[in-house]
C-alpha positions in Angstrom: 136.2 104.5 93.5 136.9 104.1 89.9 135.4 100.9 89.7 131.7 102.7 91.0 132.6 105.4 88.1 132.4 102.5 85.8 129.3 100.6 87.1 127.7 104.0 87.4 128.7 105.2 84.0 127.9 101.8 82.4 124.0 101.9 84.2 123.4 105.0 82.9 123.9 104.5 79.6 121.7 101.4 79.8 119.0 103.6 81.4 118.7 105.7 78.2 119.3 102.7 75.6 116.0 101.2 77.5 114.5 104.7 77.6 114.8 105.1 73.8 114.3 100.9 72.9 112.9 101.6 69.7 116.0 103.0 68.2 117.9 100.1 70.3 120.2 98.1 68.3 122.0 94.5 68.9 125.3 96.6 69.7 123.5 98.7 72.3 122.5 95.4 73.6 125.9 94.3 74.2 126.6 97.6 76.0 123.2 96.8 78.2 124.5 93.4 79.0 127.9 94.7 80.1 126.7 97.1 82.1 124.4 94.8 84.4 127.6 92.4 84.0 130.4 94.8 84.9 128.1 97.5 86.4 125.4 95.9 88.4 127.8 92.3 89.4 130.4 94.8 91.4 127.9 96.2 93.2 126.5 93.8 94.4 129.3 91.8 94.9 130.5 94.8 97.4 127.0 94.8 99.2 127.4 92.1 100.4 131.1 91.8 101.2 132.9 90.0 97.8 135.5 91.7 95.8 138.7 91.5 95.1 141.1 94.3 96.2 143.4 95.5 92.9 145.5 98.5 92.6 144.6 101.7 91.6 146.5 101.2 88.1 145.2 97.7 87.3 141.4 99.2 87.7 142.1 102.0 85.6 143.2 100.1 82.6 140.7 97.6 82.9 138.4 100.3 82.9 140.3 101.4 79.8 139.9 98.0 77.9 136.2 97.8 78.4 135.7 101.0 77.1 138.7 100.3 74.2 136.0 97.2 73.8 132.9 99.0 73.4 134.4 101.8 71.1 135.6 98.9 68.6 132.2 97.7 68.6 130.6 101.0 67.7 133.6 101.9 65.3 132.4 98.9 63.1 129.0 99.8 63.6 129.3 103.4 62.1 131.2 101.4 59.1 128.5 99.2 58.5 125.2 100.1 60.6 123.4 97.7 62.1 119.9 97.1 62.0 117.3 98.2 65.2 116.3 95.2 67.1 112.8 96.2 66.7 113.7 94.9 62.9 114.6 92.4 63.3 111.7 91.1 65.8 109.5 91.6 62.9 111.0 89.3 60.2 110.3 86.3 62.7 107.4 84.7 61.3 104.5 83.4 63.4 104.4 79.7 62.5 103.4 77.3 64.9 104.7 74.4 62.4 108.0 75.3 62.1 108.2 76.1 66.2 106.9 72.6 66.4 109.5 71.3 64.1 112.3 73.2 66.0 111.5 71.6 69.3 111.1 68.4 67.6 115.0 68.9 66.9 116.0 70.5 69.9 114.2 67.6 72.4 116.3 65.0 70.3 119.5 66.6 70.6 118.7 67.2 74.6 118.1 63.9 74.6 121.1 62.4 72.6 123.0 65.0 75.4 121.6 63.4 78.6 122.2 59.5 77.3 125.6 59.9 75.7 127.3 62.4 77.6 125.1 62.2 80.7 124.9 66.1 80.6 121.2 68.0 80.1 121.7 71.5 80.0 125.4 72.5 80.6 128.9 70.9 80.7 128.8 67.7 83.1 132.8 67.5 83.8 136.1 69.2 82.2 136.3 65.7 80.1 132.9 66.2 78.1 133.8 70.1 77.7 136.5 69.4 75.8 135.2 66.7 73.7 134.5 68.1 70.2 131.1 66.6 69.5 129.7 67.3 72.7 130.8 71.0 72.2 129.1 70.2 68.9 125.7 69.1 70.2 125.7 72.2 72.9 126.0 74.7 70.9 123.7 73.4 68.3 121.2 73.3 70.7 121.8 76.7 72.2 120.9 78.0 68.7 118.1 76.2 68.3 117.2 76.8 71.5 117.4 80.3 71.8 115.3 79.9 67.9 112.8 78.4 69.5 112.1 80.8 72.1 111.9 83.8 69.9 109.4 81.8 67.7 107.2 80.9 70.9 108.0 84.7 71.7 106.7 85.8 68.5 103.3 83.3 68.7 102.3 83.9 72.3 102.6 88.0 71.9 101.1 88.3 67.8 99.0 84.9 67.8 96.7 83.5 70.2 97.6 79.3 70.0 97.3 76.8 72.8 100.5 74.8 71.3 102.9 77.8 71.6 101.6 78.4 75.4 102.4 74.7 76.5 105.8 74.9 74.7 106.3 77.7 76.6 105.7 76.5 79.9 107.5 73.5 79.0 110.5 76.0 77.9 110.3 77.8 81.8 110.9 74.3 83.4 114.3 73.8 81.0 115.5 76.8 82.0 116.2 76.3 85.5 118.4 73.1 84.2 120.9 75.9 83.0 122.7 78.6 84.8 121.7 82.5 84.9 123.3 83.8 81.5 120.6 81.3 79.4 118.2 82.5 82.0 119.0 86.5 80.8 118.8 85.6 77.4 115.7 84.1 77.4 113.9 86.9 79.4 115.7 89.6 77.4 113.7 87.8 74.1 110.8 87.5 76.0 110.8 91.6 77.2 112.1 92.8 73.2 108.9 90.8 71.4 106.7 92.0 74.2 107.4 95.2 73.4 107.5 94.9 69.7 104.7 92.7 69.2 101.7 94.2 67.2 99.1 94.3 69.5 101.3 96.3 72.5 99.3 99.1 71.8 96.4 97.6 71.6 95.6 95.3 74.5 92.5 95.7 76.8 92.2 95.8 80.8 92.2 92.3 81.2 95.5 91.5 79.3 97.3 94.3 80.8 96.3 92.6 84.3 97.2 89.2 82.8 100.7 90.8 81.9 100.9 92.1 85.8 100.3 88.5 86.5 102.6 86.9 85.0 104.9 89.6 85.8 104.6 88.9 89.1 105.2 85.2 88.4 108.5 85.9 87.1 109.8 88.0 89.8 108.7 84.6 91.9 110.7 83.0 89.6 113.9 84.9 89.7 113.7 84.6 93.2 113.7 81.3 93.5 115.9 81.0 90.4 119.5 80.4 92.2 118.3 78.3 95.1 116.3 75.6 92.7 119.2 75.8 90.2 122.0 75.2 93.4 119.5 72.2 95.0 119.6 70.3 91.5 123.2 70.4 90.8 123.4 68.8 94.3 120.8 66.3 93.5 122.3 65.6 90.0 125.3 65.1 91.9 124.3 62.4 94.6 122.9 60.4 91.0 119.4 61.9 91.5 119.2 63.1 88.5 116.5 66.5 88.0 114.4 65.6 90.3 112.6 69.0 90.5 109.2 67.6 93.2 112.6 66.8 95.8 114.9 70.1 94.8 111.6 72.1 95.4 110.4 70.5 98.7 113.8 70.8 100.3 113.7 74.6 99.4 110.3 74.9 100.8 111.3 72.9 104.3 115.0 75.3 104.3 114.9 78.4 106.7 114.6 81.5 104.3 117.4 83.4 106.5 119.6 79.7 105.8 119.0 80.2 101.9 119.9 84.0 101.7 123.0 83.1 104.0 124.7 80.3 101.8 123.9 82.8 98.2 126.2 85.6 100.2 128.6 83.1 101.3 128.4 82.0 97.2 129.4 85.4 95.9 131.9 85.9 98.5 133.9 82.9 97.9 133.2 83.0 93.9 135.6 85.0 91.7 134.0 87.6 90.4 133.4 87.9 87.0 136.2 90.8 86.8 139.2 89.3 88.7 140.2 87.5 85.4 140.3 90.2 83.4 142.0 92.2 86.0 144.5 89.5 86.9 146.0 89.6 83.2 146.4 93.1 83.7 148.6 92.4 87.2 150.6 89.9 84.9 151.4 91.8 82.3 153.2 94.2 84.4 156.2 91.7 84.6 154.9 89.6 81.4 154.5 90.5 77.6 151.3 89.7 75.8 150.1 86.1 73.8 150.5 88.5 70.5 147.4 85.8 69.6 147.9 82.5 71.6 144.6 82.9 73.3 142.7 83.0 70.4 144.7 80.6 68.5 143.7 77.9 71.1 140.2 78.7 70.7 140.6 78.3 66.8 142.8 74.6 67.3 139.8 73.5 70.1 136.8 74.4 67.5 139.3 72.3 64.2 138.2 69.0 64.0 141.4 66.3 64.9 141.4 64.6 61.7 141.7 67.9 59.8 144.6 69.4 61.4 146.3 69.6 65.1 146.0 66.5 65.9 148.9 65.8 68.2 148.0 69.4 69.8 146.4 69.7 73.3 143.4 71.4 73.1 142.2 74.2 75.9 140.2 76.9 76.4 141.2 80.0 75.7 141.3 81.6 79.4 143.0 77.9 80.2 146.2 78.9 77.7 145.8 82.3 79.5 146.0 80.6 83.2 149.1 78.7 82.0 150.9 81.4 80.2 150.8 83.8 83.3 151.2 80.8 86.2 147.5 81.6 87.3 145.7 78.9 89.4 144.0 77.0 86.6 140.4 77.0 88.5 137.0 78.2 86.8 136.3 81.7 86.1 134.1 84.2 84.2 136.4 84.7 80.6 135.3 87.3 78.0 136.3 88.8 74.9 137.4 91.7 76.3 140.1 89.7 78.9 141.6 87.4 76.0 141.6 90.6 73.5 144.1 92.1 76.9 145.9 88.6 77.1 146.7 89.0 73.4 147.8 92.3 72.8 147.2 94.5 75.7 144.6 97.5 75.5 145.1 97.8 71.7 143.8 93.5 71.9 140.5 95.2 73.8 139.9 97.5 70.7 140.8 95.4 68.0 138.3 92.2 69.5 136.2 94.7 70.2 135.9 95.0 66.3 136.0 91.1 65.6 133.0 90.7 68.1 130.6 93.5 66.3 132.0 91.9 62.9 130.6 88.3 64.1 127.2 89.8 65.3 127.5 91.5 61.8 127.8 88.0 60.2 124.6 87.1 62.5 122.4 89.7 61.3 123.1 89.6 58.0 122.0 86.0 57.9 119.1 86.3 59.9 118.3 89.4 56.9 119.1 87.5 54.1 117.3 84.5 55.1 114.4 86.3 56.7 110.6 84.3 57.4 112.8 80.7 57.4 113.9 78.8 60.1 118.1 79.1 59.0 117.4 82.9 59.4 115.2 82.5 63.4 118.4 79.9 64.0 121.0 83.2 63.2 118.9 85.4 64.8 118.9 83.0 68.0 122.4 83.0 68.0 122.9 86.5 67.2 120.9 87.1 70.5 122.7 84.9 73.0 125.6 86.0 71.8 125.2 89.4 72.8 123.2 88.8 75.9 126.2 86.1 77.1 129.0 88.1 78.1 131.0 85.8 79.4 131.2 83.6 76.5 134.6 83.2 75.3 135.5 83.0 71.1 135.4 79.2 71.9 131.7 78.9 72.4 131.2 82.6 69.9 132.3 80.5 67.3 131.2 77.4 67.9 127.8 78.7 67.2 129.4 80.2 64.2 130.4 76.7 63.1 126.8 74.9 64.0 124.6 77.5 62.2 127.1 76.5 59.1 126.6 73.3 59.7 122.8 73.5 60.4 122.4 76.0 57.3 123.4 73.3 54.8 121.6 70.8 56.4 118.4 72.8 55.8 119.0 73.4 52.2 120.4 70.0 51.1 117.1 68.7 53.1 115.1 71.4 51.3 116.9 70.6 47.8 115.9 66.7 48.0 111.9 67.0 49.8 112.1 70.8 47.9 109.6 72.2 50.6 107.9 75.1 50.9 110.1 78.2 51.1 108.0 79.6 53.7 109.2 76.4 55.9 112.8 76.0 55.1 
C-alpha cells in the first residue's frame, strides 16, 4: 500500500511539472524520471504479477530515502538555482556543420568499439565493463551521442535541412542497438526541443498532421521497441551480429500472444529496479553502513592504474555493495539513491542527493559558459542523460564527468593550433 502512495505521489507531481513545462527545470526532470522509474515500473511490474514482497518497515524507509534524495536535490537548487530547460534548449545553435562534425566523431568511436572490443552500443561481457578504456570510449560516446541528438533536435524543429533528417533516421536505427534508458533519453530531447522550438506556435495544418504522423510512428516504434531489441541480443549472441532484415522477420513470423507472453515472463523473473535498493535496507538491519566504500570503488574504477591503485581490484559500486552485505552478485538496477543508503543510511540518501544536483550543476554551468560551441552541446548532452538515466550509478555519472574533461581540452588545444572559428569550437 505504501509503495502505490509513492508511485501515486511521484505521478502526480510529474503530471504538473509537464503541466507547467515552461517553468520545468533539469532538477524537475530528475524528479519526472523517478517517478516513471519508481512510480510507473511498480505498477506495472504488479499488473502483471512481478514484485518483490518486503516488509512494511523496509518500504517505508526506502520511501523515506527517495524522498531524503529528492529534497537534497532541491535543497541545492534553492542555493544555487538552476536554469529552465526551455534555456537552455535555446543556446543550442542550429549548425548543420558542427552536427556533421559530431557524428563524424561519434561513427569513429562506434566503430573503434565494435572492432576492438566487439561491443556496438552497450557492454559486451563483465571483462570489457571493467576495462578502463573501453569505459573510456562508452561514455565518450554517450556524450557525444546524446550532443548529437539535441543538435539534430534543434535542426529538424528550427531549420528545414535534408542532412539533419537523414542523420536522424540514421540516429532511430542506433537506438534500438541500446537498451530502454538511451531510448528515454533520446525521446525526452526530442519532446523538450519540440516544444521549445521557434516555430511551435506557428506551424500550419499540414505540419501539425505531419507531427500526428510521426507520432503515430513512434508509438509503432515503442511497441516494437523491446521485442526488436530482445531478437538482436539473441542474434548478436549466436555470432550474427545486428542483423536487423532477420531480427525483424522473426518478429513478424512470431505469434503476437507468444511475444506479449515471454515480455511478462521478462518482468516477472527480472529484479525490479527497487529490490536493490530495498535489499540494503533488509541488510542494514543486522549490518552497519560502507561510511563511503561504495563510492570509493566508483572513484578507484574511474583512476587510471598507472596513477594510483594499482594492485586494487576494481568493481562497481553496487558490486562492493553485493559483497559487503553477502548479496548474490547478479545484475541489477543500481542508483544513487541505493549506494547514498549503502553508505550512510537515510542521511547517505540526502547528502548524494546533494552531490547529484551539484554534478548536474557542474553540467549546466558548462553548457552556459560555453554556450553556441560544440564543448557546451557535449555538457548539455551529458547533463541530459544524466538526469533522464536513473539507474546510472556515480561510476558511469562520472565517467562522463571525466570524458567531457577530456574532450573539452581536446577541443581547445585543437582550436588553439587550427585557431578556428569560435562559432565552431
Amino acid at each position: 500500500m505504501f509503495d502505490m502512495l509513492i508511485s501515486l505521489l511521484m505521478i502526480l507531481y510529474a503530471v504538473k511539472k509537464i503541466l507547467n513545462v515552461q517553468m520545468m527545470t533539469i532538477v524537475d526532470f530528475v524528479v519526472i524520471s523517478y517517478g516513471g522509474t519508481y512510480g510507473l515500473v511498480p505498477l506495472i511490474n504488479s499488473r502483471l504479477g512481478g514484485g518483490l514482497q518486503f516488509s512494511d518497515t523496509v518500504t517505508i524507509e526506502y520511501g523515506i530515502g527517495i524522498f531524503l534524495f529528492i529534497s537534497g536535490m532541491y535543497f541545492i537548487s534553492y542555493i544555487a538555482p538552476f536554469k529552465t530547460v526551455k534555456e537552455l534548449t535555446n543556446i543550442v545553435p542550429i549548425d548543420v556543420k558542427m552536427t556533421f562534425v559530431i557524428f563524424l566523431i561519434v561513427s569513429v568511436i562506434r566503430l573503434v568499439m565494435a572492432l576492438v572490443y566487439g561491443s556496438f552500443a552497450s557492454f559486451s561481457d563483465d571483462s570489457d565493463a571493467l576495462n578502463g578504456y573501453f569505459q573510456l570510449f562508452l561514455c565518450l560516446e554517450i556524450t557525444l551521442a546524446c550532443a548529437l541528438w539535441i543538435l539534430l533536435a534543434k535542426c529538424i524543429f528550427d531549420d528545414r535541412g535534408f542532412l539533419s533528417k537523414f542523420l536522424f533516421m540514421l540516429e532511430i536505427f542506433y537506438i534500438f542497438a541500446w537498451g530502454r534508458r538511451v531510448f528515454f533519453v533520446f525521446v525526452c530531447i526530442l519532446a523538450f526541443f519540440f516544444r521549445f522550438s521557434k516555430r511551435w506556435h506557428e506551424r500550419g495544418l499540414f505540419e501539425y498532421l505531419s507531427i500526428a504522423f510521426f507520432s503515430l510512428i513512434f508509438v509503432f516504434l515503442i511497441m516494437v521497441f523491446q521485442p526488436l531489441r530482445v531478437k538482436l541480443g539473441e542474434l548478436r549472441d549466436q555470432g550474427g551480429g545486428l542483423n536487423f532484415a532477420a531480427a525483424s522477420e522473426q518478429i513478424l513470423e512470431s505469434d503476437p500472444g507468444n511475444i506479449i507472453e515471454k515480455d511478462s515472463i521478462n518482468i516477472k523473473e527480472r529484479d525490479p529496479i527497487y529490490a536493490f535498493h530495498k535489499r540494503i535496507i533488509e541488510s542494514q538491519e543486522t549490518q552497519s553502513p560502507l561510511f563511503g566504500g561504495a563510492m570509493l570503488a566508483a572513484f578507484i574504477q574511474l583512476t587510471p592504474s598507472f596513477l594510483f591503485f594499482k594492485n586494487v581490484e576494481k568493481v562497481y559500486s553496487k558490486m562492493t555493495i553485493q559483497r559487503y552485505y553477502g548479496m548474490s552478485e547478479i545484475d541489477t538496477a543500481g542508483s544513487w539513491p541505493a549506494v547514498g543508503q549503502a553508505d550512510f543510511g537515510l542521511c547517505g540518501t540526502f547528502l548524494y542527493g546533494c552531490l547529484f544536483a551539484i554534478i548536474l550543476k557542474i553540467f549546466e554551468a558548462i553548457s552556459w559558459r560555453f554556450k553556441n560551441s560544440v564543448i557546451g552541446v557535449a555538457s548539455l548532452g551529458a547533463l541530459f542523460f544524466v538526469a533522464g538515466s536513473v539507474e546510472q550509478g556515480p561510476e558511469e555519472v562520472f565517467g562522463l564527468l571525466r570524458d567531457l574533461a577530456i574532450f573539452s581540452i581536446f577541443v581547445m588545444i585543437t582550436r588553439f593550433i587550427a585557431r578556428t572559428p569560435s562559432g565552431y569550437d
